[in-house]
C-alpha positions as CSV (number, residue, x, y, z in Angstrom):
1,X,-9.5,60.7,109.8
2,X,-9.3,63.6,107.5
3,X,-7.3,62.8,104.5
4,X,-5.2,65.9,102.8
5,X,-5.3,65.3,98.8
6,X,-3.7,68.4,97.9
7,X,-1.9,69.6,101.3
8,X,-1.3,73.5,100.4
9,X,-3.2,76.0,102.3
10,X,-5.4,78.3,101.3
11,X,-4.3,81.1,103.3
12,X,-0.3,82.7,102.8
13,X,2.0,81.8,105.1
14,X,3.5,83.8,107.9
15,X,6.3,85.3,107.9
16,X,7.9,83.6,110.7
17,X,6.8,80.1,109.0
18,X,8.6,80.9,105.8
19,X,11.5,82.0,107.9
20,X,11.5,78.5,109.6
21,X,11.3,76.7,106.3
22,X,13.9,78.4,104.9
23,X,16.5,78.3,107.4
24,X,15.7,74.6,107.2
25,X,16.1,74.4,103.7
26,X,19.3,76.2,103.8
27,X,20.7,73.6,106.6
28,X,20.0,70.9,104.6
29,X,21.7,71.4,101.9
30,X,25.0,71.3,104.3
31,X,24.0,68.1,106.0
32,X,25.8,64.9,105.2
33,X,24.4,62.2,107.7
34,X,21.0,61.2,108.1
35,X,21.3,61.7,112.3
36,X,21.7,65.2,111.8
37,X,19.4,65.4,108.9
38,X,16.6,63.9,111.3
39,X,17.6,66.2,114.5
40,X,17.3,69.1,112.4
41,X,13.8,67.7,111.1
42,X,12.4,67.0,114.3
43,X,13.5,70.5,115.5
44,X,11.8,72.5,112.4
45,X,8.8,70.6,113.2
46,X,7.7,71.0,116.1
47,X,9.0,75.1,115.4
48,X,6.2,74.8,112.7
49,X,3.4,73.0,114.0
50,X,3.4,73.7,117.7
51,X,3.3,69.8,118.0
52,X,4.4,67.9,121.9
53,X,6.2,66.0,119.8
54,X,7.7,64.7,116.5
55,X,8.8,61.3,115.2
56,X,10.6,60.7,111.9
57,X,10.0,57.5,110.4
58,X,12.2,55.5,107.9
59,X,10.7,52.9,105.6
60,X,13.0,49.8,105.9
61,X,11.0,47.2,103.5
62,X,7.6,46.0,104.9
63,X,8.6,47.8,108.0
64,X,8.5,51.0,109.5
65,X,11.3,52.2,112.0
66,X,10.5,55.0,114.0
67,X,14.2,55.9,114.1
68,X,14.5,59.5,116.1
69,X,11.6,62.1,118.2
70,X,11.6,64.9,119.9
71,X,8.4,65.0,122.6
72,X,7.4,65.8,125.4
73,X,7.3,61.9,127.4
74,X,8.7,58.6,125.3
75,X,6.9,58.0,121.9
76,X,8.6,54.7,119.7
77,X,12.1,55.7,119.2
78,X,14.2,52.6,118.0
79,X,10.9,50.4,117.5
80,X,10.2,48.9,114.7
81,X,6.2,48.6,113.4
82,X,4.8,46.0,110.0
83,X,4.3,48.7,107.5
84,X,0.3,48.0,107.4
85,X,0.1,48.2,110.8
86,X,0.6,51.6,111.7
87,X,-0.8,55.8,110.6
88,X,2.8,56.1,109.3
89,X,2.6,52.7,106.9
90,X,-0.4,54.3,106.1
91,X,0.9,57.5,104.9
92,X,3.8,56.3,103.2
93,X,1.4,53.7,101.3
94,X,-1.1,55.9,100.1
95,X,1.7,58.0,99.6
96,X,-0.8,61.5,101.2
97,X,-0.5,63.1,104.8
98,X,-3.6,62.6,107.2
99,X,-4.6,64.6,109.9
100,X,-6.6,62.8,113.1
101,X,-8.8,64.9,115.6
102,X,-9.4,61.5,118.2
103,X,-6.8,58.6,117.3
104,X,-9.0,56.4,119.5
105,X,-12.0,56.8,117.1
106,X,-10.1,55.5,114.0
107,X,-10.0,52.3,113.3
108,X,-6.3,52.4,111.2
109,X,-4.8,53.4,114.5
110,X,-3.2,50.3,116.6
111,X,-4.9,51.6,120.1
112,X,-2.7,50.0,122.1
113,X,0.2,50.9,121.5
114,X,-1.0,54.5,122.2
115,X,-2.5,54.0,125.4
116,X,1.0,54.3,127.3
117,X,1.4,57.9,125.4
118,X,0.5,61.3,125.8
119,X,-0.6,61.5,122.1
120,X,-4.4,62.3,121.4
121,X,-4.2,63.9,118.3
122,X,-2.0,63.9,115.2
123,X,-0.8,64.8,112.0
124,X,1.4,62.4,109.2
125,X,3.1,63.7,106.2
126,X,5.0,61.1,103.6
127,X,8.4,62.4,103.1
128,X,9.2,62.4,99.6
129,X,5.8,61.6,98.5
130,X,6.3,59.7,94.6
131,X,8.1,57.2,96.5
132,X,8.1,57.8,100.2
133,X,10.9,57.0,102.0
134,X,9.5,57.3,105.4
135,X,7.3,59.7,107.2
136,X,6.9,62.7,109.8
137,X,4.7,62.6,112.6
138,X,3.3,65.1,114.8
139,X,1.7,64.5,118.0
140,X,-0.5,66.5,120.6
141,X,-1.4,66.0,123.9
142,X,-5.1,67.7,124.0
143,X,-7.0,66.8,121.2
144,X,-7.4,69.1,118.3
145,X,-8.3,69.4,114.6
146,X,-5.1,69.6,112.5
147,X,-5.5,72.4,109.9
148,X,-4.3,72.6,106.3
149,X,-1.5,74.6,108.1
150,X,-0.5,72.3,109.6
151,X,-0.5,69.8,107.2
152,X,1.3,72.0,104.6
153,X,4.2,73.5,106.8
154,X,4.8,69.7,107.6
155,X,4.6,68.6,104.2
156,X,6.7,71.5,103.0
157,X,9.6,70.4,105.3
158,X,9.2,66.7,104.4
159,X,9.3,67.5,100.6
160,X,12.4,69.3,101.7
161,X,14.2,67.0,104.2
162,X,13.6,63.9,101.0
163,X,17.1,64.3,99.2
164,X,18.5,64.8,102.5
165,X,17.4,61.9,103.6
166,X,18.3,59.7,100.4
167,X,21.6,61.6,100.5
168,X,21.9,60.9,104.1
169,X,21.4,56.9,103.7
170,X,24.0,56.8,100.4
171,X,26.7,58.4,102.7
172,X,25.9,56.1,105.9
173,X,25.7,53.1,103.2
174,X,29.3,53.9,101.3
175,X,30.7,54.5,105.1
176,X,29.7,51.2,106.3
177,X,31.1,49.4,103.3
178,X,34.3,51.7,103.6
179,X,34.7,50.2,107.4
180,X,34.4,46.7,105.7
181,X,37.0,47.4,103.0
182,X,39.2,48.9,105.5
183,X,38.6,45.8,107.5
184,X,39.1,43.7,105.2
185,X,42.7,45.2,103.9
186,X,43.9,45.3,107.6
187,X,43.2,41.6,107.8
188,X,44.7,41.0,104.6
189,X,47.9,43.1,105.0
190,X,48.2,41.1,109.0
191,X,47.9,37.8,107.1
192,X,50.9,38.9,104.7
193,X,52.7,40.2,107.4
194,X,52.4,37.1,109.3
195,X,53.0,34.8,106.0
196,X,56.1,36.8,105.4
197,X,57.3,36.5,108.6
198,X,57.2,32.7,108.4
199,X,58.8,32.2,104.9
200,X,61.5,34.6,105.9
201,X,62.7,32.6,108.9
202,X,63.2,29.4,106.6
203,X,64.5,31.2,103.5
204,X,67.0,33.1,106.0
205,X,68.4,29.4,106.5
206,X,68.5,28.7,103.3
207,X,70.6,31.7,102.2
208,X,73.0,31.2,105.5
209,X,73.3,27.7,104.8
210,X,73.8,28.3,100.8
211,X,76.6,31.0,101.7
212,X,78.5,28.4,104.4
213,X,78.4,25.4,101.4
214,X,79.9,28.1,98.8
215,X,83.7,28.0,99.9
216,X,83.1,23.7,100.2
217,X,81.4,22.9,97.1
218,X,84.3,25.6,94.5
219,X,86.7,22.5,94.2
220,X,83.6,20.3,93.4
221,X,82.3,19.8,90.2
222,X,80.6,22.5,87.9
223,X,77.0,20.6,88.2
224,X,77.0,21.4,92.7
225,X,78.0,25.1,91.7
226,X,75.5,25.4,89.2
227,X,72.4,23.9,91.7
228,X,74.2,26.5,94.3
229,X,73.5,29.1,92.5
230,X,69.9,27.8,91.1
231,X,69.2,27.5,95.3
232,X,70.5,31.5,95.9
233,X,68.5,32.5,92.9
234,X,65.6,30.7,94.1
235,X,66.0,32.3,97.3
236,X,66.5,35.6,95.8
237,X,63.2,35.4,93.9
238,X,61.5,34.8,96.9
239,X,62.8,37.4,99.1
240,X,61.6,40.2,95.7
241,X,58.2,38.2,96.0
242,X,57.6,38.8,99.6
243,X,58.7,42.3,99.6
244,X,55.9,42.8,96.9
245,X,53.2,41.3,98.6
246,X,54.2,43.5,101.6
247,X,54.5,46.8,99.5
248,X,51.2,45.6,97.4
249,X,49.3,45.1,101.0
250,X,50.5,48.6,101.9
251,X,49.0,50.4,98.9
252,X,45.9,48.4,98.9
253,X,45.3,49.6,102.9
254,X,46.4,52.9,102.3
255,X,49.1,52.9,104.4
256,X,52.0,53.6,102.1
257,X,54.9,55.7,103.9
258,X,56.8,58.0,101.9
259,X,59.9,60.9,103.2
260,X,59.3,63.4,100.4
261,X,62.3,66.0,100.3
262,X,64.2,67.8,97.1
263,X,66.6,65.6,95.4
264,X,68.8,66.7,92.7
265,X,67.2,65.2,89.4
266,X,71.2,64.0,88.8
267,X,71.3,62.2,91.4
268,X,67.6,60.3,91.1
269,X,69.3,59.3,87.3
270,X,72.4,58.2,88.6
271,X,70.7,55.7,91.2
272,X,68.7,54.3,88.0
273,X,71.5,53.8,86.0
274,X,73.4,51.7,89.1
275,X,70.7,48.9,87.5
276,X,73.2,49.2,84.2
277,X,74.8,45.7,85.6
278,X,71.3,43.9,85.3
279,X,71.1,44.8,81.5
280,X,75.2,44.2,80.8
281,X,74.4,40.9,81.2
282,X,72.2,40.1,79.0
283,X,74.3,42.2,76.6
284,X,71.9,44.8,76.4
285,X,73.1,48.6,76.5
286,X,71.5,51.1,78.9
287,X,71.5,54.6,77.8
288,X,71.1,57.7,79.8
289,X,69.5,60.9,79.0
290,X,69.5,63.6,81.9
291,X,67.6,67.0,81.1
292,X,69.8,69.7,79.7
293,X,69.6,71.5,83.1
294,X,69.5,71.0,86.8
295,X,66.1,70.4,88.8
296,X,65.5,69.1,92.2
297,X,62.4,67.1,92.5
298,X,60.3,66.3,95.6
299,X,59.9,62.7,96.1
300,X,60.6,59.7,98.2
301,X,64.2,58.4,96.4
302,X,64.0,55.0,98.0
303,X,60.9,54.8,96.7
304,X,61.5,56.1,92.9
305,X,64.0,53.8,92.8
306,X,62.3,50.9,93.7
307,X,60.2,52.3,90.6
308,X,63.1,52.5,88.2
309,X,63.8,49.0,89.9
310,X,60.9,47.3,88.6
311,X,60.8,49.2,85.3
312,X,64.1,48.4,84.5
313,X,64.2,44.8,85.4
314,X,61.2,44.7,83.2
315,X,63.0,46.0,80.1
316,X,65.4,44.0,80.6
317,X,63.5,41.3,81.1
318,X,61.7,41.5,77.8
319,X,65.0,42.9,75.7
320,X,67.3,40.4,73.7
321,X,70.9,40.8,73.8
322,X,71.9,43.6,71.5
323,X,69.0,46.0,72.6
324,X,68.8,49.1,74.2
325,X,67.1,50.6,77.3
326,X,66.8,54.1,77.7
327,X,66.4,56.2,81.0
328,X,64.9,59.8,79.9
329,X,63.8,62.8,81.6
330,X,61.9,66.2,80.3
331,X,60.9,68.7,82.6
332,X,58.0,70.3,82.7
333,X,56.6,73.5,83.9
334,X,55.7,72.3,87.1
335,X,56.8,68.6,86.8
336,X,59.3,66.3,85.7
337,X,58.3,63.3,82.7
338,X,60.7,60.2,83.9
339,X,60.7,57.4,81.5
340,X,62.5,54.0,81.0
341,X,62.1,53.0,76.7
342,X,63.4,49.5,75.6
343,X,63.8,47.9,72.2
344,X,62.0,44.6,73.0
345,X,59.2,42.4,72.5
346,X,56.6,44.9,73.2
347,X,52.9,44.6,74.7
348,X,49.9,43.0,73.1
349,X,47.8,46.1,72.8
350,X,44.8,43.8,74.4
351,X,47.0,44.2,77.6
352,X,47.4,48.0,77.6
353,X,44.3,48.7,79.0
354,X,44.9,46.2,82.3
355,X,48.9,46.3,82.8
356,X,48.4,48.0,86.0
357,X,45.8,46.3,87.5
358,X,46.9,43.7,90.3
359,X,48.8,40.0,89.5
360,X,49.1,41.3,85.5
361,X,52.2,40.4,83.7
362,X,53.6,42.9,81.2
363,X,53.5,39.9,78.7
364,X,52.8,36.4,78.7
365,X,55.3,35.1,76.7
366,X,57.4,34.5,79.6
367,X,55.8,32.2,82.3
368,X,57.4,32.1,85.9
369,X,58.2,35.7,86.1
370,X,56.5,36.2,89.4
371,X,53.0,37.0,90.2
372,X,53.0,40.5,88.3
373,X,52.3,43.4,91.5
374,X,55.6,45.4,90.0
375,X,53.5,47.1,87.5
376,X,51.0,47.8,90.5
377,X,53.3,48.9,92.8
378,X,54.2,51.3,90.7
379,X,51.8,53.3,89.9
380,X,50.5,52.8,93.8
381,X,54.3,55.0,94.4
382,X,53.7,56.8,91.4
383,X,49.9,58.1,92.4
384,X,51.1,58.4,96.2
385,X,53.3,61.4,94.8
386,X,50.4,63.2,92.9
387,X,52.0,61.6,89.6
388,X,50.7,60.0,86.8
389,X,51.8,56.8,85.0
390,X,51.4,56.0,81.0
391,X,52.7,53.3,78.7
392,X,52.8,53.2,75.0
393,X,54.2,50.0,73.4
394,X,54.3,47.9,69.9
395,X,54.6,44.5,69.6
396,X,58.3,43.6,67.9
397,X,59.2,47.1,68.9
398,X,60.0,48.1,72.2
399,X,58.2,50.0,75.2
400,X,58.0,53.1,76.9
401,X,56.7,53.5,80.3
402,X,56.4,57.2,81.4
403,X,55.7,58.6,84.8
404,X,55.7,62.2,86.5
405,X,57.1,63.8,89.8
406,X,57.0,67.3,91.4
407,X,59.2,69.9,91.2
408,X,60.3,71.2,94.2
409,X,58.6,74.5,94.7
């Protein structure tokens, strides 16, 4: 066994040999998964050494998998080897290519299993050699004495192929955990679908039954209306909460619908201030602010105003009687700033940073106001139109939440 310390050649390469290399250099760079990285190896190699075949071998741990080859007869492809008990371990160990004249007169080479091959002779380069990541092996029929050639070429094109490789395994690696996250939110989003389905079919009772008792119970006394209308509230609450899960499960899975077409800005500002009742009852005054000019704006208007929805009720939520809300809108060279301002209790600035993260309550000075996916929601609607959200609040002062839309081109 002939062991390569410093693998370059003494002579100058060939032309056609740098061609090779530098074709396959240039193909790497493109190559995302490690399949193609290894198919591409395989096929340089054997271009370069003259070889009747090549394996390329992946360190998994104490193991070696002999993962892909390209030969002339079955070599090891899909086997998998104890690191020490193999040329390849060997190479990736001692971290140095070795070149074998007669693999039956070294004693590192398991015999056996190379009796039911054509190989006699061969040559195995680490690939990335500080820390090898696998190896390349290449194999010949007749035996032979592997040259520094050889050796180099293959070492050349393994020093090359070792980003690829790492590259390669990093993109398989986030893939596989994508497939698990998208797993995971389909299975999450059928549960809510399926949970939402059964608490609809009781709550629908509940809000028949409630409607059917209303006429019976007016002549009754105050205390039956008032637990009446605690039940259709109740109910009400409910029916919000599920439709948030469901939207929250959509955004999560990436499977949010939206119908953008042009809108008149007008008409996007008059849907928001329909929500005027909400804030009239707590005797709190809901001011409108329309740009000095008409815009159309691209967007989803259901969807906008289930934003203005959620902003809204939160401003209202957090407003005392006597406050204001203000519905605003600037536009911008190739956008439009929407924003909803109140006058209330403000945000702990400790909260800021997480208001828009999932089950996060704009404050918590007002327990039982739901399980806080509003916020989420939207900035999921929000981001699903190429927009941004911001807020800016101060305690005892009143809030501002700010989001952008698209101008219609």
């Amino acid at each position: 066994m002939r062991r390569f310390e410093d693998p370059l050649p003494p002579e100058v390469l060939t032309h056609d040999d740098a061609l090779v290399l530098l074709e396959a250099v240039r193909e790497l760079a493109h190559l995302r998964t490690l399949e193609d990285v290894m198919a591409l190896v395989r096929r340089a190699a054997r271009r370069l050494s003259g070889a009747d075949g090549v394996t390329f071998v992946l360190r998994e741990g104490d193991l070696v998998h002999y993962a892909d080859e390209e030969a002339i007869a079955p070599l090891w492809k899909g086997r998998r080897f104890p690191i020490e008990a193999c040329i390849s371990g060997w190479s990736i160990l001692n971290r140095a290519p070795v070149a074998i004249e007669d693999i039956y007169a070294d004693e590192r080479i398991p015999h056996e299993a190379y009796r039911a091959t054509f190989v006699k002779s061969l040559v195995m380069v680490p690939v990335r050699r500080s820390d090898p990541v696998g190896a390349i092996g290449a194999y010949w029929a007749e035996r032979r004495t592997p040259g520094a050639r050889e050796v180099a070429l293959l070492q050349t094109l393994a020093d090359s192929a070792a980003v690829a490789v790492e590259n390669g395994r990093l993109y398989e690696a986030e893939k596989a955990a994508r497939r698990a996250a998208e797993a995971e939110v389909r299975l999450r989003g059928e549960l809510l679908a399926m949970v939402s389905h059964d608490l609809r079919n009781p709550l629908g009772v509940i809000t028949m039954t409630s409607s059917l008792l209303a006429p019976l119970l007016t002549p009754l006394s105050g205390r039956a209306r008032h637990h009446l209308e605690t039940l259709n509230r109740s109910a009400l609450r409910m029916e919000r909460l599920i439709h948030d899960l469901l939207d929250f499960a959509a955004i999560e899975g990436r499977a949010f619908r939206l119908n953008p077409v042009a809108h008149p800005l007008a008409q996007l500002l008059e849907q928001a201030a329909d929500l005027g009742p909400l804030a009239q009852e707590r005797g709190i005054e809901l001011a409108l602010l329309p740009p000095p000019h008409e815009v159309e704006v691209r967007c989803d208007a259901d969807r906008v105003h289930q934003v203005f929805s959620n902003l809204v009720g939160n401003a209202v939520r957090y407003t005392p009687s006597g406050g204001t809300i203000t519905i605003a809108a600037e536009v911008r060279e190739h956008q439009v700033e929407l924003s909803v301002s109140d006058t209330g209790s403000g945000i702990a600035p400790d909260l800021l940073p997480v208001l828009f993260d999932r089950f996060q309550r704009p404050t918590t000075r007002m327990p039982g106001s739901g399980v806080g996916l509003g916020l989420t929601i939207t900035r999921g609607i929000v981001e699903a139109h190429g927009g941004t959200v911001r807020v800016a609040s101060e305690v005892g002062r009143g809030t501002t939440f700010t989001f952008t839309l698209p101008l219609e081109a």
